[in-house]
PAZA-99738 format. One line per 4 residues: for each residue x negated, y, z negated of C-alpha. Coordinates in nm, 2 decimals, always signed. Layout:
<atoms>
X Y Z; ...
</atoms>
This chain:
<atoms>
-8.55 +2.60 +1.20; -8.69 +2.67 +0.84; -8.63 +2.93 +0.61; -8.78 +3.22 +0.50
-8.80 +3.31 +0.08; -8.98 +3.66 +0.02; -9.04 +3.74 -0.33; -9.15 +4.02 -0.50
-9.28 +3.98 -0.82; -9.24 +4.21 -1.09; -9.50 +4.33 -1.36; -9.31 +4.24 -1.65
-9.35 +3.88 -1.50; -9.58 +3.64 -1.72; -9.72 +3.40 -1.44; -9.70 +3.00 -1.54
-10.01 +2.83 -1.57; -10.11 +2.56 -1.36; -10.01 +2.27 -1.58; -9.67 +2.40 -1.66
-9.62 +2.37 -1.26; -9.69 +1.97 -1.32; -10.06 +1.99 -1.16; -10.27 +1.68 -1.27
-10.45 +1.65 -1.56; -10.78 +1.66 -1.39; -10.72 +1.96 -1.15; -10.61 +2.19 -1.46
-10.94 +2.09 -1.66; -11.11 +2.15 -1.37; -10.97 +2.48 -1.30; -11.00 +2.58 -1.66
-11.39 +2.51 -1.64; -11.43 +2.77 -1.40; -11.15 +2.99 -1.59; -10.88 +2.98 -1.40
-10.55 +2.90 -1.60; -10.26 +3.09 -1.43; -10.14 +3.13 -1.12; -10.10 +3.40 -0.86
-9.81 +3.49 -0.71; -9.83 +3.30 -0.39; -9.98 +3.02 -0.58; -9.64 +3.03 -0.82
-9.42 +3.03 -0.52; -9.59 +2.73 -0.33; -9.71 +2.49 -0.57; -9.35 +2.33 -0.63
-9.26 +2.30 -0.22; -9.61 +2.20 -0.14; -9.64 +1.92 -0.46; -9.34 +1.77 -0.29
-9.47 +1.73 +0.03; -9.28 +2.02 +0.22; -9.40 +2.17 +0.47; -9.46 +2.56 +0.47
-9.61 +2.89 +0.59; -9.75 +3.08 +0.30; -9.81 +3.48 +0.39; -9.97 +3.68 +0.13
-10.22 +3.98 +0.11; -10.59 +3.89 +0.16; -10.75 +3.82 -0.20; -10.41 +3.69 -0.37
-10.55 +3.28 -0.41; -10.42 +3.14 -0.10; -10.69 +2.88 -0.09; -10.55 +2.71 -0.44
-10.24 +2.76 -0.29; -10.29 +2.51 -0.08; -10.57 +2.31 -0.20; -10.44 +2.26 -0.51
-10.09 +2.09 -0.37; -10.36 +1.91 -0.15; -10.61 +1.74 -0.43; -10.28 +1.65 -0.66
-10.13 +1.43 -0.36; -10.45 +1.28 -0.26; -10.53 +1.17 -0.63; -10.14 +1.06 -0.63
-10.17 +0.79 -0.41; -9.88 +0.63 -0.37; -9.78 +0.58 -0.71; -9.49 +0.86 -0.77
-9.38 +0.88 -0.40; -9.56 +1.23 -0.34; -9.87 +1.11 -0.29; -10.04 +1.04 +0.04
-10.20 +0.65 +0.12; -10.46 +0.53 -0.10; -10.80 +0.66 -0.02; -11.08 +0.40 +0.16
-11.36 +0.68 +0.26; -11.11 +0.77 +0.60; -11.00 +1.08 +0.58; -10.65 +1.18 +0.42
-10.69 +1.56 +0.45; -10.81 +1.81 +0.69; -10.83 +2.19 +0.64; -10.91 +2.39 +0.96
-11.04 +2.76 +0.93; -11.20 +2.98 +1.16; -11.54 +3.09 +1.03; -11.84 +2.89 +0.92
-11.84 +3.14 +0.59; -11.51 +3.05 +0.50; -11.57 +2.65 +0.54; -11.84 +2.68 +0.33
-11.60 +2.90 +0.10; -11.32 +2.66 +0.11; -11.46 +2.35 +0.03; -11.66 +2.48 -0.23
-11.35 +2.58 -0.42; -11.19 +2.25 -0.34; -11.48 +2.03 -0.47; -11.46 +2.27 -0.80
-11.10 +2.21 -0.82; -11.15 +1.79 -0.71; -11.48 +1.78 -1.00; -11.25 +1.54 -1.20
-11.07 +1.35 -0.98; -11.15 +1.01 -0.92; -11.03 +0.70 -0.65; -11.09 +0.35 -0.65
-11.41 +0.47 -0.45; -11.52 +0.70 -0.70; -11.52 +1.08 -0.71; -11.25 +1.25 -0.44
-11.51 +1.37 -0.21; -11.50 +1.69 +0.01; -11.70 +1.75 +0.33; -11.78 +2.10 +0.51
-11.81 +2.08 +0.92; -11.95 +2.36 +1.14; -12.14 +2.48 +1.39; -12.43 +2.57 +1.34
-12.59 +2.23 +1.17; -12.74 +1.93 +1.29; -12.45 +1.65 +1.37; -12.65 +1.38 +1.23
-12.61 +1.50 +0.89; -12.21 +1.54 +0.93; -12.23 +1.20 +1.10; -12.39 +1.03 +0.81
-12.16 +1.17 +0.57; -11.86 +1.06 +0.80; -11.98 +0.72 +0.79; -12.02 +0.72 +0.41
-11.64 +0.81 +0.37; -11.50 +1.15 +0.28; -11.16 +1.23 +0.13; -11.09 +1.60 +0.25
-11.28 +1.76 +0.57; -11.30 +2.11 +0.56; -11.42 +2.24 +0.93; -11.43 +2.49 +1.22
-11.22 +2.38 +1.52; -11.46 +2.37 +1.78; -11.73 +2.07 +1.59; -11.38 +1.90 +1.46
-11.29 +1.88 +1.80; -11.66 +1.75 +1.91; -11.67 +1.49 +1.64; -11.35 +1.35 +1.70
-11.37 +1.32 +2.08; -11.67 +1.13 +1.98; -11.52 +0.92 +1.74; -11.69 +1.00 +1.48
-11.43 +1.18 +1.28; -11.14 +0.99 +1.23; -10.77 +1.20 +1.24; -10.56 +0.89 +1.28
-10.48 +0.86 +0.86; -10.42 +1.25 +0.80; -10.18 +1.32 +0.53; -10.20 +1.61 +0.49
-10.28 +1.91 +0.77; -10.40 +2.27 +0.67; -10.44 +2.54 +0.87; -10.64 +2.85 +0.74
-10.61 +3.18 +0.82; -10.42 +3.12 +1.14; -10.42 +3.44 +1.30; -10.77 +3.48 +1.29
-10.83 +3.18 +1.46; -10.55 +3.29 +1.70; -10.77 +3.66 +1.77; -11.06 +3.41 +1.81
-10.92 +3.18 +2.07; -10.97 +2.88 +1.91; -10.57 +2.81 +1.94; -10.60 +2.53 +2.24
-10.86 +2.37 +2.00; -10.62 +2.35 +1.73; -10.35 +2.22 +1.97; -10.55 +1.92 +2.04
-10.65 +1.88 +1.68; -10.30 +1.82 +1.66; -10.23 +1.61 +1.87; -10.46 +1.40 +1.74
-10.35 +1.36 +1.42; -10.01 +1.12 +1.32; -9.67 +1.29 +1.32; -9.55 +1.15 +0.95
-9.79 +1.45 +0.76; -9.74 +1.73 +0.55; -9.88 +2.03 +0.74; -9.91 +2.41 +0.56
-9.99 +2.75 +0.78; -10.17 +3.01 +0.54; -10.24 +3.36 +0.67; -10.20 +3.69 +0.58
-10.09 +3.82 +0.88; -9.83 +3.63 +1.10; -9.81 +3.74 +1.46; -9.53 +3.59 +1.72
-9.83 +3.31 +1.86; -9.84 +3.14 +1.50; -9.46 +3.16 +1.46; -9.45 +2.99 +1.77
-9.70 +2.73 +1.70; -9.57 +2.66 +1.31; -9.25 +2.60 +1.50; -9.40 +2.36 +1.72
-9.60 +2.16 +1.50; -9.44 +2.18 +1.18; -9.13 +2.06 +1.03; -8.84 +2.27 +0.86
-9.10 +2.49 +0.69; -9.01 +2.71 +0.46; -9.18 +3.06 +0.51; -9.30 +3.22 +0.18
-9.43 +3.57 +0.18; -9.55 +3.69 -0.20; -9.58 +4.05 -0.25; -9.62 +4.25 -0.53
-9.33 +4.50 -0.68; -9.34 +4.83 -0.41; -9.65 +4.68 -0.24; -9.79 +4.77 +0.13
-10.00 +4.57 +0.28; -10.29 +4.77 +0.13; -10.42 +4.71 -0.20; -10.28 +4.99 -0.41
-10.55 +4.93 -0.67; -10.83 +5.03 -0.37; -10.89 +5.40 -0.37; -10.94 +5.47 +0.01
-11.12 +5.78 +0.16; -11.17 +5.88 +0.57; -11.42 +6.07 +0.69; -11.49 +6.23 +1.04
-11.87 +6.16 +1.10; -12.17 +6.23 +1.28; -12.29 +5.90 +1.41; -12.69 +6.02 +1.34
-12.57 +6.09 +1.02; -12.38 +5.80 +0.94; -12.68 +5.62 +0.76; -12.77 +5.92 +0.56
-12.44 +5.93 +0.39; -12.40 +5.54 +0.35; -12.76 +5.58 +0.15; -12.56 +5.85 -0.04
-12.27 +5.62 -0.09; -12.51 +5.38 -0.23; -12.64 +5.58 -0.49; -12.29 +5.66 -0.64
-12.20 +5.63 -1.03; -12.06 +5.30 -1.12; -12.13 +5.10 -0.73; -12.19 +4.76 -0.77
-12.21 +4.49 -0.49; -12.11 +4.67 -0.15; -12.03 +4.55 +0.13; -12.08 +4.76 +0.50
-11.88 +4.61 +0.79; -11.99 +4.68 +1.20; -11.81 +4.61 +1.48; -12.11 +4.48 +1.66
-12.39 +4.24 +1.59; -12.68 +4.51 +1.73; -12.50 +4.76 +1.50; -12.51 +4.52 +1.18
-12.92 +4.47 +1.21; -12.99 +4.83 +1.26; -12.82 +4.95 +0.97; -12.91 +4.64 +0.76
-13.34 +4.73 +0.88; -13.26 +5.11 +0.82; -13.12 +5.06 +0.45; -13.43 +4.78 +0.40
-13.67 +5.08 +0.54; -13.45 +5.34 +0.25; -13.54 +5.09 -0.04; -13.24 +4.92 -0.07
-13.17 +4.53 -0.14; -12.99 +4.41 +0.14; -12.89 +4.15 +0.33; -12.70 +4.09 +0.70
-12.46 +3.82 +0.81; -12.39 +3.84 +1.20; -12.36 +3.61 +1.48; -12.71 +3.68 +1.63
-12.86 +3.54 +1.31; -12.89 +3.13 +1.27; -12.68 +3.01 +1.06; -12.90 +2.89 +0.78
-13.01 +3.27 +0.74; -12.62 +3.37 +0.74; -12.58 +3.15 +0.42; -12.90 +3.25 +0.29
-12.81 +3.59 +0.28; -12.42 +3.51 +0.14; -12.60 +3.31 -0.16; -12.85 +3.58 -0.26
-12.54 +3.88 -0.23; -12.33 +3.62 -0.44; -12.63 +3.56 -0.71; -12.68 +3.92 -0.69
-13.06 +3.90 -0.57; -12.90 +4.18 -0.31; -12.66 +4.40 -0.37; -12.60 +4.49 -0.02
-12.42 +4.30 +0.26; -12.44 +4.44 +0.64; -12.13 +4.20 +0.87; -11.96 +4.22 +1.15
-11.60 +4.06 +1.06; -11.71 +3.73 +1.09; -11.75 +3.81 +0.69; -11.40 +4.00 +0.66
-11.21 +3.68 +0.62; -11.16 +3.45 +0.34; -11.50 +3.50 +0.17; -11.43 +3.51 -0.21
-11.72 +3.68 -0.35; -11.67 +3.84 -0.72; -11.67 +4.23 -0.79; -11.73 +4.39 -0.49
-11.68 +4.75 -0.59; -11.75 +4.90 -0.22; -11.63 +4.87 +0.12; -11.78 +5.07 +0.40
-11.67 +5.06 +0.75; -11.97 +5.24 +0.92; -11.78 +5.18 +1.23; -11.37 +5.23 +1.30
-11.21 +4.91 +1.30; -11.04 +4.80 +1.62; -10.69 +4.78 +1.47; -10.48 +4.79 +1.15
-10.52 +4.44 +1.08; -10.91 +4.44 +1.10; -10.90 +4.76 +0.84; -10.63 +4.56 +0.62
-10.88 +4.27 +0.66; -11.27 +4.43 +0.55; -11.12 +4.63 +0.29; -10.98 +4.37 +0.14
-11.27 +4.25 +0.02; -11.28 +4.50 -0.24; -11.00 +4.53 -0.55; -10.97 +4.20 -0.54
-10.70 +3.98 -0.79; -10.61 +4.24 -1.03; -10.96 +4.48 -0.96; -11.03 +4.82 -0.82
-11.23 +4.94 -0.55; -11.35 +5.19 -0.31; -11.30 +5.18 +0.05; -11.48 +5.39 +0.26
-11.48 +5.46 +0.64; -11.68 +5.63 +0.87; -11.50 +5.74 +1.18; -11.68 +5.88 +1.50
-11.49 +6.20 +1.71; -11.44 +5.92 +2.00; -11.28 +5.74 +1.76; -11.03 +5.99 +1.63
-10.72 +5.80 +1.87; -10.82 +5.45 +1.76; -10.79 +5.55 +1.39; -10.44 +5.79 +1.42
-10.32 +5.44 +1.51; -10.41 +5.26 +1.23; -10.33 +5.54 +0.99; -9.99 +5.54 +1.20
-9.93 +5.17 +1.15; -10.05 +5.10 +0.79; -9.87 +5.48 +0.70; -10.18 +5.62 +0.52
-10.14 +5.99 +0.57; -10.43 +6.02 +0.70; -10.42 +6.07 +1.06; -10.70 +6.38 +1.07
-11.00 +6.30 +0.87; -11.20 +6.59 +0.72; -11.55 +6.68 +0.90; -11.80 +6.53 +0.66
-12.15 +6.55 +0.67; -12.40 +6.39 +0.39; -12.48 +6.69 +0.24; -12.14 +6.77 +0.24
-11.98 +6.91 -0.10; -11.66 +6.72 -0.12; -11.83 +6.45 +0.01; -12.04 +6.42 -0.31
-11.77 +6.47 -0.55; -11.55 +6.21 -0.42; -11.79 +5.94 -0.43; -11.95 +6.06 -0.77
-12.29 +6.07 -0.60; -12.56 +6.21 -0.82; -12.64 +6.59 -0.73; -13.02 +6.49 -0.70
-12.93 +6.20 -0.45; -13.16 +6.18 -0.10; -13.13 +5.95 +0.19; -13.36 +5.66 +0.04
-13.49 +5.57 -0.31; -13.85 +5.46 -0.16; -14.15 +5.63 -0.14; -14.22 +5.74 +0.27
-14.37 +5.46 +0.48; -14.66 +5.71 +0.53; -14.68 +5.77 +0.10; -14.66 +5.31 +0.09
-14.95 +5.27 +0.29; -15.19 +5.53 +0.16; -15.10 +5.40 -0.16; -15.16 +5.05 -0.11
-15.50 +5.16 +0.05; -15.61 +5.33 -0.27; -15.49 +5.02 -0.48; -15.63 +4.73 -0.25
-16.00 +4.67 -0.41; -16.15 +4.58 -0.03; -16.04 +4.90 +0.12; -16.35 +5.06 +0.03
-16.55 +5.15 +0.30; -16.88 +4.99 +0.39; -17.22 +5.13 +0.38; -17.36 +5.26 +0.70
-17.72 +5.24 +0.77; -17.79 +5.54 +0.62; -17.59 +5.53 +0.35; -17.66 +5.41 +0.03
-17.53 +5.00 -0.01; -17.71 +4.69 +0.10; -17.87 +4.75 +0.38; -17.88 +4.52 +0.69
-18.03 +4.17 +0.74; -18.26 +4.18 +1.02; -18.30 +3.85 +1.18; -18.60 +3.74 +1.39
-18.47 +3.49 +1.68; -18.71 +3.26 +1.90; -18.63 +3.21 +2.22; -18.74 +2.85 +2.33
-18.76 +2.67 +2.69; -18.72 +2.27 +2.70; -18.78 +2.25 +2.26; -19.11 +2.45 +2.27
-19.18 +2.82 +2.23; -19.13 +3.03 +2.57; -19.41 +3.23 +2.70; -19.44 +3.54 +2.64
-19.19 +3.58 +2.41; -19.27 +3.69 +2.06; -19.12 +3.49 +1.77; -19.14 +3.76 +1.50
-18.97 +4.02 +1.76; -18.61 +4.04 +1.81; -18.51 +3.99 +2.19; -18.39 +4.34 +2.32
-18.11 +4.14 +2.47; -17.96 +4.04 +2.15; -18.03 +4.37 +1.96; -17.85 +4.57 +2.23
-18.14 +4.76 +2.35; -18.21 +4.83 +2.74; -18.43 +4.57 +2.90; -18.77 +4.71 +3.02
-18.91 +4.64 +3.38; -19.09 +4.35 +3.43; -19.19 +4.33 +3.75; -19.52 +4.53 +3.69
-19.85 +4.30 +3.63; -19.96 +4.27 +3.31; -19.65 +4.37 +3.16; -19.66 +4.20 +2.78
-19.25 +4.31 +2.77; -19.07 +3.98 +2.76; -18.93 +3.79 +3.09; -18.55 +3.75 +3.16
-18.48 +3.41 +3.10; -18.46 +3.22 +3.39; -18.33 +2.86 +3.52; -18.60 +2.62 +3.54
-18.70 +2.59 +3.90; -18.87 +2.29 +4.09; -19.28 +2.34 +4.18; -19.18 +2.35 +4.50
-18.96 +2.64 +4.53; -19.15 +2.83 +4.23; -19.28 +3.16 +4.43; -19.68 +3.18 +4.47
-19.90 +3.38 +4.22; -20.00 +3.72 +4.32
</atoms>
């Protein structure tokens, strides 16, 4: 059995930084580059277990630094070595550390943050080395990098599981085990994956469950495969599991007039990046198309797109070249993106731990934000329960349409706001007909311009001229005139060309 610690920190509290936890050198400079000096509360609580090679479950809200949480603990051992008996076994390009998550988006996410954390760290090889491993990419590549040696694998459970059985990835030197948002993986049934992921890997390890929900499954399997953890849930003071610092507001809506008032929502005072969440992948590209078709700059991240266009569009909404993200909840989880000031759920969620989930992605780490959700009539049961379970107060949302007058006042939309900020497609192309210098229209024949070449063709049979054909008159064939009859004598009207026929089957002269 372990034991459980829940703590609730207080807001007098002054958080310790990172090196006053005893965190290497190298990590803190690292951190500090990419200004991050103190701690959350989950990271607080953690480090000192996790530094010692404890095992644990760490439960906190989504958005609260659960990734340096653990992958902080993680780089410190690793650069450790064996030197002050909490390190793991010297590194030799095998690799020491594995981090299992559920989403391609968050892999990516993850060991982005861990190389920014690891950019200081050295090893006898050279730099501590982090590699991401998904579906979704050639193997070769992954392969390749395998072979050169890695340090830390980040990856998805179902290419681990492919590269291992092909011994490509090697589990049998794992220090330490990691397993990332758990109960997402457990909703996406990856859990029999994971179980032989496990059993692959040695006993002897430090092994850390992060998630912020934890339902009986993952109790159940951290009991299995880990050892005396200690369960540490971080809260807030007088926090629920909804960010207090996100302003939330309902609405009963019209699904044909759902995109008119997301269009509204987008024009609002003071909206920055916004993200809109579907439930299904259809749903996600016709909303995503529609906005495009409004004027807006968006982007879409759903499981019918490949997934060098799902990272394509996550780096332009993270560089701000779009402002707008269109996802099913494939995106909900773990993805760290910076000031997102809107969440719309066009669609209800399915549960209260999906809605805790996509609007989480908004007031993130000390911020405010907006969540908004759209919720059909159908839908009215399906969102008493959530509003039930989380204890919103909100069990009947108020009929709202987007020319509704509360509706504008409560998201500070503009009085003159429409449903799109382009011109009409109809307005687009008769303007880009009047602009484009070649759509002038060309002179007829009896219009003034240059008027038509009139070409003079010669018909010829075997390399010399045929007879009876004219060379300075065009053939009425070819200048779409009807073909006079021929078969009077003395006609001077040009033959049909014929086939050459032998003399004796030509036909006798009349």
């Amino acid at each position: 059995m372990g034991t459980t610690v829940t703590a609730t920190i207080d807001t007098t509290h002054v958080p310790p930084t990172f090196a006053e936890l005893g965190v290497r050198e190298e990590i803190v400079r690292a951190l500090d580059d990419i200004g991050i000096e103190r701690t959350f509360a989950i990271q607080e609580l953690t480090l000192p277990l996790a530094l010692a090679g404890d095992d644990l479950i760490g439960q906190a809200r989504t958005g609260m630094g659960k990734t340096f949480g653990f992958g902080v603990p993680l780089l410190h051992r690793l650069a450790s070595g064996q030197t002050n008996g909490t390190g793991t076994i010297d590194l030799d390009g095998t690799p020491r550390a594995l981090i299992i998550v559920p989403t391609r988006e968050l892999c990516v996410q993850v060991a982005s943050d861990l190389e920014n954390a690891a950019k200081h760290l050295h090893s006898t090889r050279g730099h501590v080395t982090v590699l991401s491993i998904y579906g979704g990419r050639p193997y070769e590549s992954q392969i390749e990098a395998l072979r050169s040696g890695v340090d830390v694998v980040v990856g998805t459970p179902g290419r681990l599981l492919d590269l291992a059985k092909q011994g490509h990835l090697i589990l049998g030197k794992i220090g330490v085990l990691v397993l990332d948002e758990a109960d997402e993986m457990l909703d996406l049934g990856f859990l029999p994956d994971i179980e032989r992921i496990l059993g692959m890997v040695p006993d002897k390890r430090q092994t850390m469950l992060f998630s912020a929900t934890m339902p009986g499954p993952i109790i159940t399997l951290a009991r299995t495969f880990l050892t005396q953890p200690t369960h540490i849930r971080a809260e807030e003071a007088d926090s629920s599991s909804i960010h207090e610092r996100t302003a939330q507001h309902v609405y009963r809506a019209h699904a044909l007039d759902k995109a008119e008032m997301v269009a509204r929502v987008l024009q609002a005072g003071g909206r920055g990046a916004t993200m809109i969440f579907t439930r299904t992948k259809r749903t996600a590209q016709k909303v995503a198309d529609d906005l495009a078709e409004r004027g807006f700059a968006v982007g879409a991240v759903h499981g019918d797109l490949g997934q060098i266009a799902r990272e394509k569009a996550l780096n332009a909404f993270r560089n701000r070249k779009i402002d707008v993200l269109v996802a099913t909840d494939v995106a909900a989880r773990g993805i760290d993106i910076d000031d997102v000031t809107h969440v719309i759920n066009y669609q209800c969620p399915e549960d209260e731990k999906t809605y805790v989930h996509r609007i989480g992605r908004t007031g993130r780490a000390g911020r405010t934000g907006i969540a908004v959700t759209l919720v059909d009539w159908d839908d009215i049961p399906r969102w008493q329960l959530i509003d039930k379970a989380l204890g919103l107060d909100i069990p009947d949302p108020v009929e709202t349409y987007s020319n509704s007058p509360h509706f504008y006042a409560e998201m500070d939309i503009p009085a003159e706001a429409k449903g799109s900020i382009a011109k009409p497609v109809a307005e687009r192309a008769a303007a880009k007909v009047d602009e484009s210098p070649s759509a002038a229209p060309k002179a007829g024949p009896d219009e003034a311009g240059e008027p038509r070449r009139s070409r003079s063709r010669r018909r010829t049979r075997g390399g010399g001229s045929g007879a009876g054909h004219a060379s300075d008159v065009e053939s009425p064939q070819s200048s779409g005139e009807a073909t006079p009859d021929t078969s009077g004598e003395g006609s001077s009207a040009p033959r049909r060309r014929r086939r050459r026929r032998s003399s004796a089957s030509a036909p006798a002269a009349d």
